[in-house]
Z-matrix of the N, CA and C atoms (Angstrom, degrees):
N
C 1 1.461
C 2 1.528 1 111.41
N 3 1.386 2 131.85 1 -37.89
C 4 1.616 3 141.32 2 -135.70
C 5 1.826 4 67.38 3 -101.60
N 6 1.485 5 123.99 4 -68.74
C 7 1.568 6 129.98 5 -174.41
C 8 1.544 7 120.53 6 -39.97
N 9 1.379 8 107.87 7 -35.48
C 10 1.857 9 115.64 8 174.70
C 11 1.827 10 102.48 9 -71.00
N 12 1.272 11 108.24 10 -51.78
C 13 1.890 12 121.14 11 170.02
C 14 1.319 13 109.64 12 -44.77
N 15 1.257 14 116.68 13 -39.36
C 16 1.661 15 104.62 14 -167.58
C 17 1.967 16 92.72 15 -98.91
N 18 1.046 17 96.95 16 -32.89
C 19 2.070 18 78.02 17 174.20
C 20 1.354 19 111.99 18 -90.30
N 21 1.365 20 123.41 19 15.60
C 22 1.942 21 131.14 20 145.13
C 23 1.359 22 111.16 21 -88.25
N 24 1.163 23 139.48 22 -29.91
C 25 1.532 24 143.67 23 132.84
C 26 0.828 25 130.28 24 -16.51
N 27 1.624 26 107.10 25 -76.47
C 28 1.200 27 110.69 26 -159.25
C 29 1.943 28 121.70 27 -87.74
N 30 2.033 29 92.19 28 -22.86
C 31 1.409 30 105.35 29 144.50
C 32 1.228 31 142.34 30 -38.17
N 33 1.938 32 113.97 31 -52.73
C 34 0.683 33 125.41 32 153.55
C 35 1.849 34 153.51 33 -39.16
N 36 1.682 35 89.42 34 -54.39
C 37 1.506 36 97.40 35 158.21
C 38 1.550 37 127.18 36 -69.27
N 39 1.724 38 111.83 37 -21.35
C 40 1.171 39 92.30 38 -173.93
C 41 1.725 40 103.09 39 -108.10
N 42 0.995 41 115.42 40 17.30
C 43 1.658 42 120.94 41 154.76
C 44 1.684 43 105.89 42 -58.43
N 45 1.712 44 90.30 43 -61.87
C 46 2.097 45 93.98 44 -165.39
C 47 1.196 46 96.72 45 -58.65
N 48 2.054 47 122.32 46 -54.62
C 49 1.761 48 102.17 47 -179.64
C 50 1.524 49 127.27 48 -40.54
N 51 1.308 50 111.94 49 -72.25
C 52 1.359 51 113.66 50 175.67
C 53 2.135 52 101.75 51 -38.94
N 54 1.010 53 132.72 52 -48.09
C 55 1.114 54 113.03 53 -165.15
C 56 1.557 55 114.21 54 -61.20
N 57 1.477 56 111.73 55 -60.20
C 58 1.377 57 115.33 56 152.97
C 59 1.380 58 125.42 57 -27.70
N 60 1.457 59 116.04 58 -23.70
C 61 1.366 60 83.36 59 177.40
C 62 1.368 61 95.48 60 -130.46
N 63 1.529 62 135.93 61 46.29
C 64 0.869 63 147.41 62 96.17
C 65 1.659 64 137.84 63 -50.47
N 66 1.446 65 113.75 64 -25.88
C 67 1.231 66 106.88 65 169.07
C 68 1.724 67 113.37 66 -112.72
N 69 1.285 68 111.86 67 2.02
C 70 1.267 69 106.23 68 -176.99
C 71 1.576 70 96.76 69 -145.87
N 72 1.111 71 130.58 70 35.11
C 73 1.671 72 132.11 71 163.47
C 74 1.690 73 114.41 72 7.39
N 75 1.230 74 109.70 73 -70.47
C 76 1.546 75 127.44 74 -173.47
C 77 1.628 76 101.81 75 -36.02
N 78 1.243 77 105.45 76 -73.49
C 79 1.601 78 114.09 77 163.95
C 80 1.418 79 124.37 78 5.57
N 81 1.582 80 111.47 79 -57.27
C 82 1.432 81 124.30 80 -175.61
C 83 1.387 82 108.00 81 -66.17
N 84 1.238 83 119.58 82 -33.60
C 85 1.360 84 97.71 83 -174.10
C 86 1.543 85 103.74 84 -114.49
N 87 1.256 86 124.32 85 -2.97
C 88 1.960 87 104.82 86 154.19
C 89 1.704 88 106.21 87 -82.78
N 90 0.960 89 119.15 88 -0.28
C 91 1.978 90 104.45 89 174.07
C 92 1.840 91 89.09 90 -106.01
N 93 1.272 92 146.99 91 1.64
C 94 1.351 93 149.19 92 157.16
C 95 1.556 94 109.32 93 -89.77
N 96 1.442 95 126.59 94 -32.92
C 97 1.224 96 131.01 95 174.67
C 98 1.935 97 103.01 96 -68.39
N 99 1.168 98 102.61 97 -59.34
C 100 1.593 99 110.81 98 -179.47
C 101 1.792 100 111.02 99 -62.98
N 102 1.244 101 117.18 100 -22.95
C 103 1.601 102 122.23 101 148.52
C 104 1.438 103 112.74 102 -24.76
N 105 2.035 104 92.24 103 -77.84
C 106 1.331 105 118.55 104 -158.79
C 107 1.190 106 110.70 105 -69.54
N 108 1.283 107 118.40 106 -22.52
C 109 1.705 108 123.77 107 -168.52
C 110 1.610 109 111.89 108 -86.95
N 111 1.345 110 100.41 109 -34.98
C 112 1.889 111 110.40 110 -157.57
C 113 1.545 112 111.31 111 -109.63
N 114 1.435 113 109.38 112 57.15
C 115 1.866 114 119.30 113 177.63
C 116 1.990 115 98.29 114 -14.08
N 117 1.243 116 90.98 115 -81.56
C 118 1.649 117 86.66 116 -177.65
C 119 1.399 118 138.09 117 -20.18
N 120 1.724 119 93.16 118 -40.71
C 121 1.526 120 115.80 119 -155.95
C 122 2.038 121 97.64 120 -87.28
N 123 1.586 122 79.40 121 -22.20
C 124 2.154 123 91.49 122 -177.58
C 125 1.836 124 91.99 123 -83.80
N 126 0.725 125 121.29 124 -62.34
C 127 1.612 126 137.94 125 -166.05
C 128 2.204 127 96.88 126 -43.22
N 129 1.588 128 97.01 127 -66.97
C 130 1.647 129 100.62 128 179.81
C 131 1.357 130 97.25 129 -50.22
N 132 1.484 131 117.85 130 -47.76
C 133 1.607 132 99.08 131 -154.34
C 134 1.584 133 124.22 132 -79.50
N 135 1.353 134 96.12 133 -28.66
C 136 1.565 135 111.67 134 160.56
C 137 1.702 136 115.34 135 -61.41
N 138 1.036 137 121.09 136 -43.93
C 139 1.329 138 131.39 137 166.37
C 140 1.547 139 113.61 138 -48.67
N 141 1.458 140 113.75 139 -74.70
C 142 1.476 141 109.54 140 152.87
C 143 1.731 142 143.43 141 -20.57
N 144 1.187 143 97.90 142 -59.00
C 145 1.260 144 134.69 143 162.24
C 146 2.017 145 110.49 144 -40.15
N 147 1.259 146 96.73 145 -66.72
C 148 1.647 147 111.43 146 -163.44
C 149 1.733 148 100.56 147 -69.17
N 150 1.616 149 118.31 148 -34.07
C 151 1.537 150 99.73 149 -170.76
C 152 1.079 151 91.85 150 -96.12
N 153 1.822 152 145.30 151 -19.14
C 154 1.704 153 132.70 152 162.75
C 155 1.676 154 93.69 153 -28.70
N 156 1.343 155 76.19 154 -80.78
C 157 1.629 156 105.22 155 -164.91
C 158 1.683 157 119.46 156 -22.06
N 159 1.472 158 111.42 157 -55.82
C 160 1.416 159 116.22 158 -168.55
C 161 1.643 160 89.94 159 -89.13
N 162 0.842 161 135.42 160 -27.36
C 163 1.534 162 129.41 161 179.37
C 164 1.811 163 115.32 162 -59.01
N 165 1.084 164 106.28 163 -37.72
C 166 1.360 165 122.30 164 164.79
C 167 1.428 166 124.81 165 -99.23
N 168 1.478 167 111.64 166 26.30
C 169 1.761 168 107.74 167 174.69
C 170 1.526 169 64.74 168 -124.04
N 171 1.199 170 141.58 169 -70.84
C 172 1.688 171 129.54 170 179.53
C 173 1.428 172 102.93 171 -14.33
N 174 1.129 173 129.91 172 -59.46
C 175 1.694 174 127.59 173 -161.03
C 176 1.516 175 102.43 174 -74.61
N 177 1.134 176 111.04 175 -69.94
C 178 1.530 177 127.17 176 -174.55
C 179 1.973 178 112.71 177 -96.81
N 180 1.287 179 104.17 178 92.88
C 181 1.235 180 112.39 179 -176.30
C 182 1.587 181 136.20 180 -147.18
N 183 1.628 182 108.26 181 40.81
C 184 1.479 183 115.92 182 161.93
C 185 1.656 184 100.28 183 -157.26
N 186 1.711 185 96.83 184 -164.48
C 187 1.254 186 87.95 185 -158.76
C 188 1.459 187 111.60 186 -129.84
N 189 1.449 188 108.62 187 50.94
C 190 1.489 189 110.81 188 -174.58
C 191 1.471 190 127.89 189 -92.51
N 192 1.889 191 103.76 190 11.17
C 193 1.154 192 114.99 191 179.77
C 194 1.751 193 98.43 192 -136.31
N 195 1.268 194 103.95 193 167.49
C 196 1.602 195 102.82 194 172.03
C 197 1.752 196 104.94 195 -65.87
N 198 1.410 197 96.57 196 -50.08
C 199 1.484 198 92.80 197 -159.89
C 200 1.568 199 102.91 198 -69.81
N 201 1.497 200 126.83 199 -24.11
C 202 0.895 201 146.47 200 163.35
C 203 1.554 202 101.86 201 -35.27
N 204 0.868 203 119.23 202 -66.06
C 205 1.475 204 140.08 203 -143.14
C 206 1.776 205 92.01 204 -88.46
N 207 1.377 206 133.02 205 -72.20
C 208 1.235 207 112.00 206 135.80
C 209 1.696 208 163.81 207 1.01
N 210 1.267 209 85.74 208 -42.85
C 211 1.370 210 104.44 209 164.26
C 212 2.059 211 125.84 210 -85.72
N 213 1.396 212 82.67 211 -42.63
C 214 1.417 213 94.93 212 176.69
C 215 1.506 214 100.27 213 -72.12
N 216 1.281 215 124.25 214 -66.46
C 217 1.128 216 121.43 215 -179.66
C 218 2.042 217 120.65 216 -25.27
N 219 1.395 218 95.33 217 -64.45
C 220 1.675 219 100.80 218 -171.05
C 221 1.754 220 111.04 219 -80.38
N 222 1.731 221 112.71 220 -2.10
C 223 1.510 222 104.45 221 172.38
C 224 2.027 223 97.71 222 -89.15
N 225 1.397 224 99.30 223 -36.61
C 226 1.847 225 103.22 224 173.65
C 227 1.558 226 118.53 225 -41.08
N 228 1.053 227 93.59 226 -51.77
C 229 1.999 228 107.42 227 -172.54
C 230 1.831 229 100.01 228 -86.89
N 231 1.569 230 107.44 229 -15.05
C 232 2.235 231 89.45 230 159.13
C 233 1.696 232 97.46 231 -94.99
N 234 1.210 233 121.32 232 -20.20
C 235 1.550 234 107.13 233 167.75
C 236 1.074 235 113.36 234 -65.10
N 237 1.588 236 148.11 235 -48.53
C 238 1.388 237 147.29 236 132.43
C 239 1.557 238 119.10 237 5.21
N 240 1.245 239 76.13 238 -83.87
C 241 2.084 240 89.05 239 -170.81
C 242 1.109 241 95.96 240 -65.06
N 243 1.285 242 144.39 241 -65.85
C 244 2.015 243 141.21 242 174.95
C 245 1.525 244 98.77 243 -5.77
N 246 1.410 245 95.16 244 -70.69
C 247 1.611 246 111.76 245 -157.34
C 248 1.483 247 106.27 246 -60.57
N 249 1.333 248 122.33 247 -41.68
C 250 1.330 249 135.40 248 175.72
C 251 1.374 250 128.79 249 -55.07
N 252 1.698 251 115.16 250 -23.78
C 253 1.040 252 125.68 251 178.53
C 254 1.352 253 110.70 252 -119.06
N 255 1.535 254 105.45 253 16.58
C 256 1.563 255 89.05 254 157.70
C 257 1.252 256 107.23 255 -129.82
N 258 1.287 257 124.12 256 5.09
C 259 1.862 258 136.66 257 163.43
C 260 1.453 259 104.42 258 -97.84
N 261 0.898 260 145.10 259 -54.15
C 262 1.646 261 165.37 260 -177.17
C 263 1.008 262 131.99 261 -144.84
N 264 1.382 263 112.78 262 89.30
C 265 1.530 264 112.31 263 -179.83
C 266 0.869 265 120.58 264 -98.84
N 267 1.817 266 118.69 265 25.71
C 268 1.644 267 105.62 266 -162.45
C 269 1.929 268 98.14 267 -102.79
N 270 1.394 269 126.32 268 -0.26
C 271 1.570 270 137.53 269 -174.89
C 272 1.638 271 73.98 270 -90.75
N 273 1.324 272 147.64 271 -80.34
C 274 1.660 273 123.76 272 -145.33
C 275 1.305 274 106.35 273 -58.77
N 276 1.744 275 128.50 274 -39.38
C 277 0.971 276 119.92 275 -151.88
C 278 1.946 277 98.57 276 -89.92
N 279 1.009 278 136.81 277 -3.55
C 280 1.237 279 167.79 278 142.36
C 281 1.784 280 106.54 279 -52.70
N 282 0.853 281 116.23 280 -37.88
C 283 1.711 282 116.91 281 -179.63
C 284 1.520 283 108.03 282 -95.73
N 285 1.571 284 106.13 283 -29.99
C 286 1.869 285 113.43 284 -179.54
C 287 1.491 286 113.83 285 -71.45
N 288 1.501 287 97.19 286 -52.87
C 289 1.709 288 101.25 287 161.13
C 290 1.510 289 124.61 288 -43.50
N 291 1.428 290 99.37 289 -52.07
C 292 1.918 291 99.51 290 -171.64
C 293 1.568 292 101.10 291 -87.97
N 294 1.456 293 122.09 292 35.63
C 295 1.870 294 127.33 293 164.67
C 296 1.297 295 104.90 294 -127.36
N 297 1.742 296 117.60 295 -8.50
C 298 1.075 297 100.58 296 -160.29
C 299 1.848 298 106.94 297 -151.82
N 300 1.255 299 76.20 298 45.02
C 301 2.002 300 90.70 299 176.16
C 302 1.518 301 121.03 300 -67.40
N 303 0.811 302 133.01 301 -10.78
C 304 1.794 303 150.37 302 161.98
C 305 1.040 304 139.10 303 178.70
N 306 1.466 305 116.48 304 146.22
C 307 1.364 306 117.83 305 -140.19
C 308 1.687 307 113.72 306 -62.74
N 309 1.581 308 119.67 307 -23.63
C 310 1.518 309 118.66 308 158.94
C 311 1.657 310 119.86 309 -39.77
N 312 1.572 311 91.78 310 -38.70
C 313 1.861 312 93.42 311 -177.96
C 314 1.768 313 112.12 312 -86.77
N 315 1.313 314 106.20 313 -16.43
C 316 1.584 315 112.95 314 -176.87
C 317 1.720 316 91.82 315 -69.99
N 318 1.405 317 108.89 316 -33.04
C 319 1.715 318 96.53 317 -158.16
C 320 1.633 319 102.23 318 -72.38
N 321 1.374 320 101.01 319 -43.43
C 322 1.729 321 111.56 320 168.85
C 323 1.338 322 110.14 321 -29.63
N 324 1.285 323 113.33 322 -69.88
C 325 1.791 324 118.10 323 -166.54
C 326 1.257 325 105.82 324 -53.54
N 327 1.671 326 106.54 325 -46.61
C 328 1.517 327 104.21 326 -168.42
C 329 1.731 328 107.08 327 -60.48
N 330 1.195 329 115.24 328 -32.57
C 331 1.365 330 121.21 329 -175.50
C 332 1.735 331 106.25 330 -55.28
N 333 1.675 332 88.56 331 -62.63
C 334 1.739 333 87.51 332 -174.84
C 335 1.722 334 124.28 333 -62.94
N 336 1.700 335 98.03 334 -17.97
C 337 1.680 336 88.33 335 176.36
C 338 1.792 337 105.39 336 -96.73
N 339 1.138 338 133.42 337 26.99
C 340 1.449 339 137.96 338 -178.56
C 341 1.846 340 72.97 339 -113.67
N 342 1.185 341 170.72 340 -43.82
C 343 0.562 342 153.32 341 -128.36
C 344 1.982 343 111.00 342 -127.91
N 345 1.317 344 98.26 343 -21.27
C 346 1.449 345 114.88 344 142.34
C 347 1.292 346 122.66 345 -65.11
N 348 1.178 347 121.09 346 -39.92
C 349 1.263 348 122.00 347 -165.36
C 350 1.774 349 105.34 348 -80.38
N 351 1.515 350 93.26 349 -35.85
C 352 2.048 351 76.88 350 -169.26
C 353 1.226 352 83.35 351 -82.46
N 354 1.702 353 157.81 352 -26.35
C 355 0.984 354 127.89 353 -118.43
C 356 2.371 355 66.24 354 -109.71
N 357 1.102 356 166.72 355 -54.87
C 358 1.723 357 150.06 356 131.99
C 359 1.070 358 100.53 357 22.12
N 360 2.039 359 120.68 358 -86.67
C 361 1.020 360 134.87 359 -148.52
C 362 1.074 361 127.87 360 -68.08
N 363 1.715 362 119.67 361 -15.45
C 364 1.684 363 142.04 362 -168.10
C 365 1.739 364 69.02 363 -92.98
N 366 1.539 365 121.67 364 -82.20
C 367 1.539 366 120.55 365 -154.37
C 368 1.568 367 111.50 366 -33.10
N 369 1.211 368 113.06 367 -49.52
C 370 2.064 369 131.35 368 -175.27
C 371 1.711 370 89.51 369 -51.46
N 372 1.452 371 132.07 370 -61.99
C 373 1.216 372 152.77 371 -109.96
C 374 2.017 373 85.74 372 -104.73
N 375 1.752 374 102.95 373 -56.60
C 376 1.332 375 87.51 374 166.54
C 377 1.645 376 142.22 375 -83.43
């Protein structure tokens, strides 16, 4: 049950991202610029980020279900990136740049992760 909730979540959020940056492209890279610029602002959010994150690979953490399996998976890789951006953040902000070189290609991503997202949120949902 807690494993279907977090891939309606996590569906969820990345429907509105991808949409946003489908309708407003530019976006991606001044909230990636303010990343790169604002140590603090990388440090809180990674910080933030890492006890969400491990608090919910604690709950949801093997793989004997799809959504199961799902879940663990996408709380593992924000325990990753958490950790990454508050030891080294210069490989994420290095991976955001090379996804997001102009706004034709921002609309792409946004497309393909709106399309991640329902394709989570249908799985959580059934």
């Amino acid at each position: 049950m807690l494993a279907d909730t977090v891939c309606v979540i996590f569906g969820t959020y990345a429907l509105a991202a991808g949409l946003g940056m489908v309708i407003e492209p530019g976006r991606a890279a001044t909230v990636l610029e303010a990343l790169e610029t604002g140590p603090a602002l990388t440090y809180v959010t990674g910080a933030l980020m890492f006890f969400i994150s491990a608090g919910l690979l604690a709950l949801v953490n093997d793989f004997t279900t799809v959504t199961r399996s799902i879940g663990t998976v996408l709380a593992g890789g924000m325990v990753v990136e958490s950790l990454l951006l508050l030891a080294w953040p210069k490989p994420v902000f290095a991976l955001g740049r090379w996804l997001l070189p102009e706004e034709d290609h921002v609309r792409g991503i946004g497309l393909a992760t709106m399309a991640f997202g329902l394709a989570i949120a249908v799985l959580g949902i059934l």
